[in-house]
FIBA-939144 format. One record per residue: residue number from 1; residue in three letters; z, y, x of N, C-alpha, C in turn. Coordinates in pm, whole numbers, plus 50000, padded with zeros to 5 digits. Each point is the difference from the previous one (the first is absolute). Example, Ala and Ser with C-alpha at 12.3 -4.5 7.8 and 13.67 -1.06 7.14 Angstrom:
% FIBA-939144
[1,Ala,[50780,49431,51319],[50000,50119,49911],[50000,50120,50090]]
[2,Ser,[49928,50105,49965],[50006,50119,50082],[50073,50109,49923]]
% end
This chain:
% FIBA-939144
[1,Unk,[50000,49881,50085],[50000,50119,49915],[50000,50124,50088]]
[2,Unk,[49900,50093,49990],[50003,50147,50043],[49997,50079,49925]]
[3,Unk,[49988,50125,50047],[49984,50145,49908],[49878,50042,50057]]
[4,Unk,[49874,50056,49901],[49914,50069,50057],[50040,50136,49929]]
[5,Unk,[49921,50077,50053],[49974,50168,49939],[49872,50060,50027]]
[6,Unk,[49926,50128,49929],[49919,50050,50040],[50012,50106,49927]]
[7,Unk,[49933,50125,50051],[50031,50120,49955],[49859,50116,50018]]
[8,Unk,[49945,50081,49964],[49878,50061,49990],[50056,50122,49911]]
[9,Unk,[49936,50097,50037],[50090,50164,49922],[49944,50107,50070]]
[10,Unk,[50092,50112,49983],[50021,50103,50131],[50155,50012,50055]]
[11,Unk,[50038,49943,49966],[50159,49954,50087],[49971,49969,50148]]
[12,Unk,[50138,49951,50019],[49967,49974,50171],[50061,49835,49970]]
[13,Unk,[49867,49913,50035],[49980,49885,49947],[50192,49912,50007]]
[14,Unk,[50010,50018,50164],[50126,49941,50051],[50127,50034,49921]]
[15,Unk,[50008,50091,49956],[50172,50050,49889],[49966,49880,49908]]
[16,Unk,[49897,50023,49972],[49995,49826,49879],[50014,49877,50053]]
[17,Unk,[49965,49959,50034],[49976,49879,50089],[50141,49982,50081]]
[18,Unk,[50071,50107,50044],[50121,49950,50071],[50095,49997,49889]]
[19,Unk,[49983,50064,49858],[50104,50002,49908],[50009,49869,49904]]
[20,Unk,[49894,49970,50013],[49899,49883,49931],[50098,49890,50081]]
[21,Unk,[49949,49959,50134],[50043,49871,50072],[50180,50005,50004]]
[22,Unk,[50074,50085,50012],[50112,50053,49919],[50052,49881,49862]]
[23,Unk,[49938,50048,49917],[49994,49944,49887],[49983,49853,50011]]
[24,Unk,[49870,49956,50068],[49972,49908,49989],[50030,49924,50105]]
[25,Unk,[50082,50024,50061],[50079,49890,50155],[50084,49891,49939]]
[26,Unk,[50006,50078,49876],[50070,49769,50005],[49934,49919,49955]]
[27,Unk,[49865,50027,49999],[49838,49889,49992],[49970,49965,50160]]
[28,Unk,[50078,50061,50082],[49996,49938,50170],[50078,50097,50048]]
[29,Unk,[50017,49970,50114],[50048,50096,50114],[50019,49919,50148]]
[30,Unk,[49876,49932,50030],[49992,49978,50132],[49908,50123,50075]]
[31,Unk,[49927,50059,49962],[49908,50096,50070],[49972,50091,49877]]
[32,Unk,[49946,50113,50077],[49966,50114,49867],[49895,50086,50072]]
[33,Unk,[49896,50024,49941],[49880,50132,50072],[49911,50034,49874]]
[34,Unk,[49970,50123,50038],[49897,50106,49901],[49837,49946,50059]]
[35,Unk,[49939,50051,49936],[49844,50082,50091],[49957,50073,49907]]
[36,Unk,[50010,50151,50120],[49898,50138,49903],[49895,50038,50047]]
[37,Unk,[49914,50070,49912],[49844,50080,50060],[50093,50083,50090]]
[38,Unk,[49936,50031,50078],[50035,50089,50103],[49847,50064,50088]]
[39,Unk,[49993,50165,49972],[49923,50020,50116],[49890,49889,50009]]
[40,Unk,[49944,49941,49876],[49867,49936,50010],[49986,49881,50077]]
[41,Unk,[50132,49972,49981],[50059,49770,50021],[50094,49972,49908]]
[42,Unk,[50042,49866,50068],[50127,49963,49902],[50066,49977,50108]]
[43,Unk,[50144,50079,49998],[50052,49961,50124],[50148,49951,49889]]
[44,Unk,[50047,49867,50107],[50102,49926,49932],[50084,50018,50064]]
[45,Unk,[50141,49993,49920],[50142,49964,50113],[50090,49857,49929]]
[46,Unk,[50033,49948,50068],[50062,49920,49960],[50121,49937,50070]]
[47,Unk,[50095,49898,49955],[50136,50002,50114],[50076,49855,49907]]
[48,Unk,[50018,49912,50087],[50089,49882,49970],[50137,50035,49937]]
[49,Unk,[50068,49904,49931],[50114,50014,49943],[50060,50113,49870]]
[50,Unk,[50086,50038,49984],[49990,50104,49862],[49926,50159,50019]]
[51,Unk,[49985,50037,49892],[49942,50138,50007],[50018,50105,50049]]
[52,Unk,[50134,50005,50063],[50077,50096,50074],[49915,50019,50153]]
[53,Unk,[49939,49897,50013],[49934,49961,50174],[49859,50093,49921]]
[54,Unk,[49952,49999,49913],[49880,50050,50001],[50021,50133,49982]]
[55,Unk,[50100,50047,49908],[50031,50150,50012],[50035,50069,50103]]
[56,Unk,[50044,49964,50109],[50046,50011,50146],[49851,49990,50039]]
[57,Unk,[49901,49930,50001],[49875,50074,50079],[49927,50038,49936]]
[58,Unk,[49988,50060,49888],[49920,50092,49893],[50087,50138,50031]]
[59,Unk,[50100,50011,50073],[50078,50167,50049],[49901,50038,50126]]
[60,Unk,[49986,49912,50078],[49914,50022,50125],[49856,49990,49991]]
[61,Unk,[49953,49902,49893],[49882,50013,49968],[50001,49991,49859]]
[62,Unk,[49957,50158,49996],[49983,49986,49812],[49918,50012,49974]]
[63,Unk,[49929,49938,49853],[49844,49973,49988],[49997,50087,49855]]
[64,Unk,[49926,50104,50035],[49963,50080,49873],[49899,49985,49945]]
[65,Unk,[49955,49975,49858],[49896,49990,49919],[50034,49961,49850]]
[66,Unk,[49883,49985,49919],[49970,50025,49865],[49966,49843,49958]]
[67,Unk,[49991,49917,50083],[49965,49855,49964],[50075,49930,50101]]
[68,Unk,[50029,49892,49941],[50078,49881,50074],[50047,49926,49953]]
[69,Unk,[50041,49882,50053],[50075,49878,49953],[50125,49930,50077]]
[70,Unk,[50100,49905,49966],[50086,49979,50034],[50039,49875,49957]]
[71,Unk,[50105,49918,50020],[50047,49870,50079],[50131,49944,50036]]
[72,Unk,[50044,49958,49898],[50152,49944,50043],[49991,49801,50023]]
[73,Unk,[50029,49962,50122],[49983,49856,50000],[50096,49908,49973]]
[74,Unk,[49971,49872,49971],[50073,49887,50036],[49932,49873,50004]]
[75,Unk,[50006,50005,50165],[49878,49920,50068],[49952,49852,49923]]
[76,Unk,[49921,49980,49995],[49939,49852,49979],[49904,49953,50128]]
[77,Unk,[49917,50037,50011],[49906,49981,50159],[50014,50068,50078]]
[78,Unk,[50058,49964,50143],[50070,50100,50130],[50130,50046,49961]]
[79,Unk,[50060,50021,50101],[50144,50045,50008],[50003,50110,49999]]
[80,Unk,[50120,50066,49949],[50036,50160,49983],[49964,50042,50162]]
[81,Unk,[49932,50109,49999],[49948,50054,50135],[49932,50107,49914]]
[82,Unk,[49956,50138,50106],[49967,50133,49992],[49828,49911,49980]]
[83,Unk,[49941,49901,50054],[49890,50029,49986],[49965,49916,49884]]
[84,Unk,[50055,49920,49928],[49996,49894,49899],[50039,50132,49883]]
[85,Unk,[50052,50120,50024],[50031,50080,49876],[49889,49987,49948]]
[86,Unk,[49981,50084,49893],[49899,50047,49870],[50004,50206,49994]]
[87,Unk,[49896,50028,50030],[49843,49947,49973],[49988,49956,50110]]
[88,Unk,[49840,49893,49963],[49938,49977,50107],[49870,50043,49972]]
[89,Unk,[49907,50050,50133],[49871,50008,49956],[49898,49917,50122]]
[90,Unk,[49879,50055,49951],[49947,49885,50122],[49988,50128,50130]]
[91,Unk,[49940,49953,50090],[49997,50051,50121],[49958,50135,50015]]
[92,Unk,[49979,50065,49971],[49925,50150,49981],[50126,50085,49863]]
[93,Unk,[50068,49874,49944],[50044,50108,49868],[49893,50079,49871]]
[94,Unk,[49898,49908,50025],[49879,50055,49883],[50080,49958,49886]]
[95,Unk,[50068,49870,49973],[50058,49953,49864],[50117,49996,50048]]
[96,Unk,[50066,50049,49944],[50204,49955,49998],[50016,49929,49846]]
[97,Unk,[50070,49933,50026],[50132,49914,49881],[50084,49945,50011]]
[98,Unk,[50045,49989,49821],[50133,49939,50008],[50042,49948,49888]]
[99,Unk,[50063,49908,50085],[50013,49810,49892],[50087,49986,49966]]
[100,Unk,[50012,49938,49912],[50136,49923,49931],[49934,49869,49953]]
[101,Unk,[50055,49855,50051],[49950,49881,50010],[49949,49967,50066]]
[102,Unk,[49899,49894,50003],[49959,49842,50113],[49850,50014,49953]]
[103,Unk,[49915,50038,50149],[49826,49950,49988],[50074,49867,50037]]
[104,Unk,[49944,49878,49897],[50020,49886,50059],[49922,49932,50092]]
[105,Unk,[49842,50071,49950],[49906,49980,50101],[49933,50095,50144]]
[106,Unk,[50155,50046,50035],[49975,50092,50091],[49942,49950,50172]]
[107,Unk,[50075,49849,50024],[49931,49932,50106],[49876,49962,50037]]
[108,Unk,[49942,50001,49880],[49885,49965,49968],[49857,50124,50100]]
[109,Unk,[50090,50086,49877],[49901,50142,50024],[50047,50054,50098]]
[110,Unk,[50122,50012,50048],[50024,50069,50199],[49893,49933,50023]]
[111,Unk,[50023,49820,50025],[49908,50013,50126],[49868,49993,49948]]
[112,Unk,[49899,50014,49950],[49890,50085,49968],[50019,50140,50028]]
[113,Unk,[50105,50076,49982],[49959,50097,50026],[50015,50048,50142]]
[114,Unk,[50088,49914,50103],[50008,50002,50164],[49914,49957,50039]]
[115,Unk,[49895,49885,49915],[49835,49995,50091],[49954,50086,49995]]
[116,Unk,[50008,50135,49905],[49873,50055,49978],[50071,50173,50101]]
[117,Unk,[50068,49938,50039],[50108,50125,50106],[50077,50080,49954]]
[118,Unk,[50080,50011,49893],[50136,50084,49957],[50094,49893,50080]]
[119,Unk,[50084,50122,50038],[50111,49979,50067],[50098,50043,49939]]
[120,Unk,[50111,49904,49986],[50149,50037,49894],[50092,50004,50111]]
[121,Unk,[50069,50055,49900],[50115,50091,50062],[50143,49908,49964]]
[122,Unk,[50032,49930,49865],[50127,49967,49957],[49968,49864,49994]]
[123,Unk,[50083,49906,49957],[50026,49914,49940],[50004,49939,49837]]
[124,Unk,[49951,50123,49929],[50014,49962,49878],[49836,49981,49914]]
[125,Unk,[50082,49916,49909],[49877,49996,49912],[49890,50139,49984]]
[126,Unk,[50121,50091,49987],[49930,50130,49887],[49888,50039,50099]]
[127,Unk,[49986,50034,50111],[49944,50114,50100],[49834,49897,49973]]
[128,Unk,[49983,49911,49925],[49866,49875,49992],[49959,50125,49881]]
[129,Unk,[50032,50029,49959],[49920,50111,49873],[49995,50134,50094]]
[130,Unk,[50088,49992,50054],[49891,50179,50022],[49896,49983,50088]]
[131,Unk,[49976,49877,50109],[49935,49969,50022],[49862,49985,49970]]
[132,Unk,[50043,49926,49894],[49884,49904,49882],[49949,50185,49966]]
[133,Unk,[50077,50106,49939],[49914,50116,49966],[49913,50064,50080]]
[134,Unk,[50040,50001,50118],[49887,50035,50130],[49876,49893,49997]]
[135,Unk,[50040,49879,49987],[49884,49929,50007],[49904,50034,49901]]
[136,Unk,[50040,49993,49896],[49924,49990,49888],[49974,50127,49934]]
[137,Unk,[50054,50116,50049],[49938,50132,49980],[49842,50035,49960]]
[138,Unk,[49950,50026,49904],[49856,50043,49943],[49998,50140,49968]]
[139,Unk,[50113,50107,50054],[49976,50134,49975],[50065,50037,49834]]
[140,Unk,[50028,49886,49984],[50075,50025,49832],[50154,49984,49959]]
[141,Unk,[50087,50055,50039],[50126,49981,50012],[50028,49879,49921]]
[142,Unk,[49963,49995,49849],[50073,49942,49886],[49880,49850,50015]]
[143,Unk,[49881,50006,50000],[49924,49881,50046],[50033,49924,50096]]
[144,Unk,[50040,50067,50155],[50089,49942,50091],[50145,49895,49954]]
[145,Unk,[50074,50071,49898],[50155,49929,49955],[49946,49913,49935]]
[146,Unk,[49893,49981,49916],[49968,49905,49921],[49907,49915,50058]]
[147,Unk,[49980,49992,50104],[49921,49911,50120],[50159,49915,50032]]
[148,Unk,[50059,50094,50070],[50132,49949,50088],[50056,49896,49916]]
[149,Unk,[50036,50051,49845],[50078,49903,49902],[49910,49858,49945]]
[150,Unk,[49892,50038,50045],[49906,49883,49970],[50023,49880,50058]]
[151,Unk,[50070,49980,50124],[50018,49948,50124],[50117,49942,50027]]
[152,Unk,[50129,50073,49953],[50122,49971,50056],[50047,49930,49844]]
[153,Unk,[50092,49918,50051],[50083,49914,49929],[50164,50011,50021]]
[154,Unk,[50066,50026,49878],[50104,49995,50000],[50082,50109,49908]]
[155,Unk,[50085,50018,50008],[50088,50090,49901],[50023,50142,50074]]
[156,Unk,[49987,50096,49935],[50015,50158,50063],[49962,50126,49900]]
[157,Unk,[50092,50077,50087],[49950,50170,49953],[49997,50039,50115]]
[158,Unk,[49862,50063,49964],[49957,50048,50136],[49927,50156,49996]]
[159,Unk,[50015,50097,50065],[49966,50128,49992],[49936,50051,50164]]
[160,Unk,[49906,50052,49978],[49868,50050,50069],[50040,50127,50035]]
[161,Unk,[49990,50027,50135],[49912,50116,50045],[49875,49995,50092]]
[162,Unk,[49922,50117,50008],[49857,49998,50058],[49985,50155,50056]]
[163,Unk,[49978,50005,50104],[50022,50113,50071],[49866,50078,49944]]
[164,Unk,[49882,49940,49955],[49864,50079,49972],[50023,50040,49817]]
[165,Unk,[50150,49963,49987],[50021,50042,49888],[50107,50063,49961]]
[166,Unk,[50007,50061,50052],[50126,50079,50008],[50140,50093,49867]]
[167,Unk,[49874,49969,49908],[50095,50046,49886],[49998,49877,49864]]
[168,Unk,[50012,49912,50059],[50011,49844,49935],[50086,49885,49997]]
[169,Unk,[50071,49979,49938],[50045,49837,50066],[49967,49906,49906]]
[170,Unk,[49982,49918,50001],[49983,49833,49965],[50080,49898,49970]]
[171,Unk,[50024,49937,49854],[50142,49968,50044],[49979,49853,49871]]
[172,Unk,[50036,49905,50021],[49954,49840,49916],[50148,49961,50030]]
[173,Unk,[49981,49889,49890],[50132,49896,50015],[49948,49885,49915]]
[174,Unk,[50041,49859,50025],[49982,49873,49974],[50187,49904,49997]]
[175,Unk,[50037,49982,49942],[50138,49940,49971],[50133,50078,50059]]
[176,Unk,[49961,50137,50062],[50108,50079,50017],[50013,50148,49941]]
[177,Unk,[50096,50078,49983],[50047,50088,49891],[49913,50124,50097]]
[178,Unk,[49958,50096,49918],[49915,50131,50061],[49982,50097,49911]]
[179,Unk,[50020,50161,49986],[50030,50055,49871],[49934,50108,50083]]
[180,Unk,[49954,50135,49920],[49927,50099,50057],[50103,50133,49902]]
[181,Unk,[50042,50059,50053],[50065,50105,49917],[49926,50140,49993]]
[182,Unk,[49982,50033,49897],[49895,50112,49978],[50039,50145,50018]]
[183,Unk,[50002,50074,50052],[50034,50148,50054],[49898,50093,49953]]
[184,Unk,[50046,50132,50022],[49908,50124,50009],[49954,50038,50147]]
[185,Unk,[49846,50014,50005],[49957,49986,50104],[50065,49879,50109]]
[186,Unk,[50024,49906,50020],[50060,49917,50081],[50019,49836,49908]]
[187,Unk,[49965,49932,50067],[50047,49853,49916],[50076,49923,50118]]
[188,Unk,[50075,49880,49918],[50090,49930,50091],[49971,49847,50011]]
[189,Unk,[50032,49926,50068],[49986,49857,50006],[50138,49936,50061]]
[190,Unk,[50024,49874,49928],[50112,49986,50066],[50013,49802,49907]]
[191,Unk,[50108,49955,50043],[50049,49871,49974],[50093,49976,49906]]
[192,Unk,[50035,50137,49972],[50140,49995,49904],[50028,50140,49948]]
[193,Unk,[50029,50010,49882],[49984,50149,49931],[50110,50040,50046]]
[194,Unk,[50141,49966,50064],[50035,50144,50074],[49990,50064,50091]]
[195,Unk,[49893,49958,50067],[49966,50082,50119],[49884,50096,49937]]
[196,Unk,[49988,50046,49856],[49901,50118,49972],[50086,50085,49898]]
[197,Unk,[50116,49895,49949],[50107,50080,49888],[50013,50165,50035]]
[198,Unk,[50034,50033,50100],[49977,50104,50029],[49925,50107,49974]]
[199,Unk,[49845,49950,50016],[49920,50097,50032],[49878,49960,49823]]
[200,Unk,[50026,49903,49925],[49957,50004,49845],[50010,49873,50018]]
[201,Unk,[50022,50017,49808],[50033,49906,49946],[49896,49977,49897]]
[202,Unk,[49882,49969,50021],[49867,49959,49990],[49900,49903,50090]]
[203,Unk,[50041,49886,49936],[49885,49876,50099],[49944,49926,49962]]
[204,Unk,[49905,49960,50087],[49927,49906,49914],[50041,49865,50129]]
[205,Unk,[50019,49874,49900],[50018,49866,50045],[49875,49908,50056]]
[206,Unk,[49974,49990,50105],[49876,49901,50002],[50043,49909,49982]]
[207,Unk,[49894,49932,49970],[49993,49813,50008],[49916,49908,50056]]
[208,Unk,[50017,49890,49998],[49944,49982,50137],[49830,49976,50014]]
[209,Unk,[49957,50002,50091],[49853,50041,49971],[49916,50140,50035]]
[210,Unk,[50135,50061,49961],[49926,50149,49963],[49984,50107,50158]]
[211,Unk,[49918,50080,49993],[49980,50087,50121],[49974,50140,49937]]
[212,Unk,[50136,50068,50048],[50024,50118,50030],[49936,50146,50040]]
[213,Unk,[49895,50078,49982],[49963,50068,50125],[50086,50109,49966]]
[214,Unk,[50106,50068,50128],[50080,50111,49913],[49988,50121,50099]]
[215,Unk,[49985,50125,49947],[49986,50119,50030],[50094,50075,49948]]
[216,Unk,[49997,50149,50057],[50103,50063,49994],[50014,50078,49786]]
[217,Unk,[49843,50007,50011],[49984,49986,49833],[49955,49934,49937]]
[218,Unk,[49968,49903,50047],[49959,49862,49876],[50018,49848,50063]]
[219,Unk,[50029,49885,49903],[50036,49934,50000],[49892,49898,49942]]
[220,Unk,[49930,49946,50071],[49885,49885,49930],[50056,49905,50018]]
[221,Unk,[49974,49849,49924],[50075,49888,49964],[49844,49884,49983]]
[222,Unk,[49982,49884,50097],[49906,49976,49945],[50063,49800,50015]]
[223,Unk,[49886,49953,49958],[50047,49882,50008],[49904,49881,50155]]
[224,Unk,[50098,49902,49967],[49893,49975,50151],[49893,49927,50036]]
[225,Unk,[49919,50058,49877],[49841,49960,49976],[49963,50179,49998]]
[226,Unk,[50095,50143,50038],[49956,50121,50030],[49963,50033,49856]]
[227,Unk,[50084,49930,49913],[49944,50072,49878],[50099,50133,49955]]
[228,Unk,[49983,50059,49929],[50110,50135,49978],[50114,49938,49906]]
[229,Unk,[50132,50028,50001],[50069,49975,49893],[50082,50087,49961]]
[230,Unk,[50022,50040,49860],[50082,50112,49939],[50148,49928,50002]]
[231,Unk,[50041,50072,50067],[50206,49991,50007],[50082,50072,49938]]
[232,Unk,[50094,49947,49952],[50068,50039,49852],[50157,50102,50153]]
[233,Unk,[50027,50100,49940],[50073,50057,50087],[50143,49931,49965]]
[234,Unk,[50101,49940,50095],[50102,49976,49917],[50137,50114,50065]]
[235,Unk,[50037,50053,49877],[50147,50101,50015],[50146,49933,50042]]
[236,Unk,[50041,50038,50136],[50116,49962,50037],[50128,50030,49908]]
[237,Unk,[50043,50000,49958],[50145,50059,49912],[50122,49941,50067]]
% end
């Protein structure tokens, strides 16, 4: 069990995302890290053990921006370590993400994807999808996720970033919990509605199947044949 988050607005992505993993640390707390646009990348931080280690190097290196995502663990593939945190992206940082659950067929597809020369960094399942998005990149952010999910097997919520897309994230789930909380100018993503209680109490529930594309003002919902689907808003009380 982890915590994901994601956040898109004009805020400064990280106040969410560190208030968020907050909330959501008792879904893990072996490792904890963000990744924000920054200055035209995605630059990540991340840090083993509880969240306190990641707030301690987000003082020295703080990552300002309007998009990002975030990551509370409790390891299943690789041991708690700074480089086994979440996000992971592939080698360049063109795709970052972040998982909650098991590619079961992640052995499979590493090594296909170490013949064809990506080089990994962690031990875990997850870092086989951001991978898999570099590979399979066609210039279409949302065609790309629905390539990637074509492929992998297993249970997850999983949320996208893409550096050639900068005011976007991407965000699916298949047998694990994933909720999008709806804002003014700004939307939220997250694993569990109190890490958005805060900031509205307006969301919509995916289910599984479904793909996300979310922006800072709109919220598309499609299914994963890319068809569109109308989502009923549900009110927190």
């Amino acid at each position: 069990m982890c915590g994901i988050l994601g956040y898109v607005g004009n805020g400064n992505a990280s106040d969410f995302l560190i208030e968020g993993l907050r909330r959501l640390e008792y879904r893990g707390y072996d490792s904890a890290g963000i990744a924000v646009y920054e200055n035209g990348k995605i630059e990540i931080e991340k840090k083993a053990g509880r969240l306190v280690n990641l707030e301690k190097a987000l003082e020295s290196h703080p990552l300002r921006g309007n998009i990002g995502i975030g990551h509370t663990r409790w390891a299943t593939h690789g041991k708690p370590s700074d480089v086994n945190a979440h996000p992971h992206g592939d080698e360049n940082n063109h795709f970052v993400i972040v998982h909650n659950g098991i590619i079961e067929n992640y052995m499979d597809l590493k090594k296909d994807l170490l013949k064809k020369g990506h080089v990994f960094k962690s031990e875990t399942d997850s870092e086989v999808v951001a991978h898999l998005a570099e590979e399979l990149d066609d210039g279409d952010f949302f065609s790309t996720v629905r390539k990637v999910l074509a492929v992998i097997d297993g249970s997850y919520s999983l949320v996208f970033m893409h550096d050639a897309d900068p005011d976007t994230i991407i965000c699916t789930k298949k047998d694990n919990p994933l909720i999008i909380g709806l804002g003014e100018d700004e939307n939220f993503i997250a694993s569990d509605i109190p890490a958005v209680i805060n900031y509205t109490r307006r969301i919509y529930i995916l289910n599984g199947g479904e793909i996300a594309v979310v922006k800072k003002d709109s919220v598309s919902v499609f299914s994963a044949d890319g068809l569109p689907i109308s989502k009923k808003v549900q009110e927190v009380t």
